[in-house]
KOLPA-401198 format. One record per atom (N, C-alpha, C, O): residue in three letters; x, y, z. Coordinates in pm, whole numbers, padded with zeros to 5 digits, always signed. Layout:
% residues N
ALAXYZ/...
END
This chain:
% residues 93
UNK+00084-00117+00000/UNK+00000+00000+00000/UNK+00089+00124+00000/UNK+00201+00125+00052/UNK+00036+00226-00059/UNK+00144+00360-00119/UNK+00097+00455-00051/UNK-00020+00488-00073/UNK+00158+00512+00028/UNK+00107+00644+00133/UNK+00092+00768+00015/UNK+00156+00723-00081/UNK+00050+00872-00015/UNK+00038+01014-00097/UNK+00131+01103-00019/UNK+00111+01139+00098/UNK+00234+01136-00095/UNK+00303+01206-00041/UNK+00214+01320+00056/UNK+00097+01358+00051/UNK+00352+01361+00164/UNK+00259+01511+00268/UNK+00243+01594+00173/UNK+00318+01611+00077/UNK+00110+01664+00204/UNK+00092+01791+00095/UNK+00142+01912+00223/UNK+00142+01895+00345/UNK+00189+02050+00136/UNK+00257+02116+00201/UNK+00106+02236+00229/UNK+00030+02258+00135/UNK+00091+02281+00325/UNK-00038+02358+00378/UNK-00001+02466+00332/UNK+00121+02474+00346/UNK-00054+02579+00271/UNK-00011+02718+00267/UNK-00032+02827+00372/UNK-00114+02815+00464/UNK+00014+02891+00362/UNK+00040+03011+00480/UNK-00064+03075+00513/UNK-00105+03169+00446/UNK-00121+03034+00618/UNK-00261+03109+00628/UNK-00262+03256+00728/UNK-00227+03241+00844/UNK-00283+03326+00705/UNK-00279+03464+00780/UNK-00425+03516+00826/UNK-00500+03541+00732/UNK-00465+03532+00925/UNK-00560+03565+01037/UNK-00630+03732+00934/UNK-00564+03804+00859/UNK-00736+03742+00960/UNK-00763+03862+00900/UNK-00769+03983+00985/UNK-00780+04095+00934/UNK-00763+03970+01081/UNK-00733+04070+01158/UNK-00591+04126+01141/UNK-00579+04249+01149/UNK-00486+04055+01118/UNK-00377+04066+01068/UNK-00355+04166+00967/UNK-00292+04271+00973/UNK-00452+04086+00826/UNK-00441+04160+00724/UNK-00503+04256+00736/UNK-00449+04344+00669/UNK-00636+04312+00810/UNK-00652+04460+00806/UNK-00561+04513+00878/UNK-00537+04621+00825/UNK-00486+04499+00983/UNK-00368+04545+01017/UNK-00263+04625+00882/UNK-00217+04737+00860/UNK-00264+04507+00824/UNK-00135+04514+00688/UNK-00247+04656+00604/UNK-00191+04733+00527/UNK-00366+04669+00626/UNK-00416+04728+00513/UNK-00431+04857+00548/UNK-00443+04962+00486/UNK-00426+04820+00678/UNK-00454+04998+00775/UNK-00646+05002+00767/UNK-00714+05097+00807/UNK-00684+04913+00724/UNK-00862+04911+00762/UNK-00848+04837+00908/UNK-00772+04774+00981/UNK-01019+04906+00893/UNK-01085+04871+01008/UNK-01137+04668+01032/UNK-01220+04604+00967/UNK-01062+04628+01129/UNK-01111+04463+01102/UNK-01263+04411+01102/UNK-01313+04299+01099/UNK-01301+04506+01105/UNK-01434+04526+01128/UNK-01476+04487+01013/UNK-01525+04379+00981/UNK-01445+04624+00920/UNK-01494+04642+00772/UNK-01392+04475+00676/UNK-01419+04410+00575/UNK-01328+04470+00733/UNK-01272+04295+00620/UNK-01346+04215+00680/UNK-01412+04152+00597/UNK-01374+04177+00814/UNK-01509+04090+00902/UNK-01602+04045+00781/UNK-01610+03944+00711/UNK-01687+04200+00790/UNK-01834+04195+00739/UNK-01808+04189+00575/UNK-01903+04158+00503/UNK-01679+04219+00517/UNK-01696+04157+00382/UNK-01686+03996+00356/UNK-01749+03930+00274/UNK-01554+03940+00485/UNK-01575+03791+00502/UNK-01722+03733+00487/UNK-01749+03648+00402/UNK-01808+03781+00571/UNK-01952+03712+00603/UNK-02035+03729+00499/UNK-02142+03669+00497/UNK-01987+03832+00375/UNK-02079+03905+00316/UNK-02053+03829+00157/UNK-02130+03838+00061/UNK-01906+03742+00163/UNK-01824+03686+00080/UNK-01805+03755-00060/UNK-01827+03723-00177/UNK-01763+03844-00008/UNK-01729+03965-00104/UNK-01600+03950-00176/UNK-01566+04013-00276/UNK-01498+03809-00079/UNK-01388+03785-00149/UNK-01359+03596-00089/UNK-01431+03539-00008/UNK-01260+03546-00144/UNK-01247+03400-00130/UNK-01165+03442+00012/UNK-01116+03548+00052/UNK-01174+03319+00062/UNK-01118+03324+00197/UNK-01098+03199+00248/UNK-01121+03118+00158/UNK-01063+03140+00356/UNK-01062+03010+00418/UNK-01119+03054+00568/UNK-01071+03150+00629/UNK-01199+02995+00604/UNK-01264+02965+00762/UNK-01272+02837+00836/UNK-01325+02733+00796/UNK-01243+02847+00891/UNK-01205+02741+00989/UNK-01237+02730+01127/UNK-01159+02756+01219/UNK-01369+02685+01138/UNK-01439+02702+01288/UNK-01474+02864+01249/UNK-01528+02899+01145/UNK-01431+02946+01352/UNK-01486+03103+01359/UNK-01421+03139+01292/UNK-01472+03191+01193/UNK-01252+03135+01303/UNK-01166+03190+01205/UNK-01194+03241+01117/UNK-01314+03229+01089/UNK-01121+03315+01032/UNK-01113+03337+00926/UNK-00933+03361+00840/UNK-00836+03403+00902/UNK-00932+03342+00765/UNK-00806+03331+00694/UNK-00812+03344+00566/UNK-00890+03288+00489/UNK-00684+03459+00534/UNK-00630+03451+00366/UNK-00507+03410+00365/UNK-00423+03414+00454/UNK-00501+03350+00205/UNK-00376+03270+00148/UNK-00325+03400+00089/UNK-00395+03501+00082/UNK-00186+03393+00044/UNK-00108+03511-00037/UNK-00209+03518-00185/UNK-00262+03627-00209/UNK-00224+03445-00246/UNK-00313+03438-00351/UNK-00427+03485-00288/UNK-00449+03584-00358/UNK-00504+03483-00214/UNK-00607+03526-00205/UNK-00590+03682-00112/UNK-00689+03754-00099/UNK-00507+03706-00074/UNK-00457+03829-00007/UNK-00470+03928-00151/UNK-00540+04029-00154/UNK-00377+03874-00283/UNK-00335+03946-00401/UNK-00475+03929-00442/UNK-00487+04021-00524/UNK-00613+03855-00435/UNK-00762+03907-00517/UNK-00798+04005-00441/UNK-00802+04104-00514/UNK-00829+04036-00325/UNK-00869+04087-00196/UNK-00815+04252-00246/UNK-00883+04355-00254/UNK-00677+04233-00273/UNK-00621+04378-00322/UNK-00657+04441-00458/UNK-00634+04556-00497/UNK-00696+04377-00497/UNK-00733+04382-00659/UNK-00878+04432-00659/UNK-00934+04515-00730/UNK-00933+04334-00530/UNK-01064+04445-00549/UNK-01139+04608-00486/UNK-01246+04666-00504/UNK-00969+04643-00377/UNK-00964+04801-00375/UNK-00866+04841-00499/UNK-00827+04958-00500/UNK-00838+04787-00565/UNK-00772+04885-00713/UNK-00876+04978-00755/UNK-00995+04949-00764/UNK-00821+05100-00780/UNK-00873+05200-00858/UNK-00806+05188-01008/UNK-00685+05174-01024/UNK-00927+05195-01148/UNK-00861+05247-01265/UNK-00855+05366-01267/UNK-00910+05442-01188/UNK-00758+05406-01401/UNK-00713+05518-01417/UNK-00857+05567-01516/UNK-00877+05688-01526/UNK-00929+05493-01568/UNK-01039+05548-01675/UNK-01161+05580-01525/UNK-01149+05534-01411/UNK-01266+05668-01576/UNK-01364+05639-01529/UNK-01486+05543-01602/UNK-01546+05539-01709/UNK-01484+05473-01477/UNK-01575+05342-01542/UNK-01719+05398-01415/UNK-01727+05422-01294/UNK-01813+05396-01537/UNK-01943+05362-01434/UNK-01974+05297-01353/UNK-01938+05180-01365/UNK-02044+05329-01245/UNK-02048+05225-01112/UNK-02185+05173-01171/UNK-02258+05223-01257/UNK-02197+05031-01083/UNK-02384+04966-01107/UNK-02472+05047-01083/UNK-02565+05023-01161/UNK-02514+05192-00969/UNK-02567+05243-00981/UNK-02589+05322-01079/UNK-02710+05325-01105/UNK-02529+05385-01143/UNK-02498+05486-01250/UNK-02567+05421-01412/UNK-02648+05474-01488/UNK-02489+05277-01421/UNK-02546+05209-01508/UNK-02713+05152-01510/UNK-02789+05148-01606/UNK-02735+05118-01388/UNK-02901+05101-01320/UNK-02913+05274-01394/UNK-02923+05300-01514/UNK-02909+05349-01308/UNK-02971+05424-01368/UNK-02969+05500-01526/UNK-03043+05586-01574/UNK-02879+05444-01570/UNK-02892+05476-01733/UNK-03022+05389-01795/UNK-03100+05435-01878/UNK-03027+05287-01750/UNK-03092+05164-01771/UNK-03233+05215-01766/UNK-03323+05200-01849/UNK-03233+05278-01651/UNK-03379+05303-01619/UNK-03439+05462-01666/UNK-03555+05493-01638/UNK-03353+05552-01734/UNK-03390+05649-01799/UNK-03403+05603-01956/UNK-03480+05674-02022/UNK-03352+05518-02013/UNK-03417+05519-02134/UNK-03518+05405-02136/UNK-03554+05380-02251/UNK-03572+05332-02044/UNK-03678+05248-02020/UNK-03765+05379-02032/UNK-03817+05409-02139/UNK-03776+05440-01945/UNK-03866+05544-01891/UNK-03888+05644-02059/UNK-03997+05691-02093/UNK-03762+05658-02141/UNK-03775+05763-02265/UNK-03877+05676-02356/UNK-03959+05728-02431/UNK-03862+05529-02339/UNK-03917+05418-02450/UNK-04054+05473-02409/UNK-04132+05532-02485/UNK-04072+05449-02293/UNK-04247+05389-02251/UNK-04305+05546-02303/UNK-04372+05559-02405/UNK-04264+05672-02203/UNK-04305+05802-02273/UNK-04335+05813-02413/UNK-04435+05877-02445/UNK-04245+05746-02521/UNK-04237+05747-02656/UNK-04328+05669-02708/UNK-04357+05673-02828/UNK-04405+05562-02591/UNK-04510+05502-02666/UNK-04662+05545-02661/UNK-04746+05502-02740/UNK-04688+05635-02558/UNK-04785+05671-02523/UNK-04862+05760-02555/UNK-04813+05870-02529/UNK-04989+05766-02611/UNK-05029+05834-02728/UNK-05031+05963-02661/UNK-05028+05968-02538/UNK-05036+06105-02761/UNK-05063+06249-02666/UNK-05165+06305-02613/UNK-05247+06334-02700/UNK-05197+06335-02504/UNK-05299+06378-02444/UNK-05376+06512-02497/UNK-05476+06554-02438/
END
């Protein structure tokens, strides 16, 4: 019988930690944990990021250099030319 080699565990870092590293509030990385706003590992209460998942986590406070519309902005584009259509169908009073 052939044992599987040990697999090597990766480095797990506490998130309290990493808002430390981020200068946020552990609060505010908490409630995105619960909210799973990013990948993570939990373990019992814990919570934990891998370096890979530390580097998505950062990626999703990146700012671009373009301005890109937020979902609200786009919702509301969405919903002003809904609103120009229906006006445009409605006979004149």
């Amino acid at each position: 019988m052939t044992h599987a080699p040990p697999t090597t565990l990766p480095q797990l870092t506490p998130l309290a930690d990493v808002a430390k590293l981020l200068r946020i509030p552990p609060r505010r990385l908490a409630d995105r944990a619960r909210a799973r706003q990013f990948t993570h590992i939990r373990i019992g209460k814990e919570r934990y990021v891998t370096a890979e998942q530390l580097d998505l986590l950062l990626k999703t406070y990146e700012v671009s250099p373009t301005s890109v519309k937020s979902a609200r902005e786009k919702a509301l584009d969405e919903t002003r030319e809904r609103l120009a259509r229906s006006r445009s169908r409605r006979p004149a009073a």
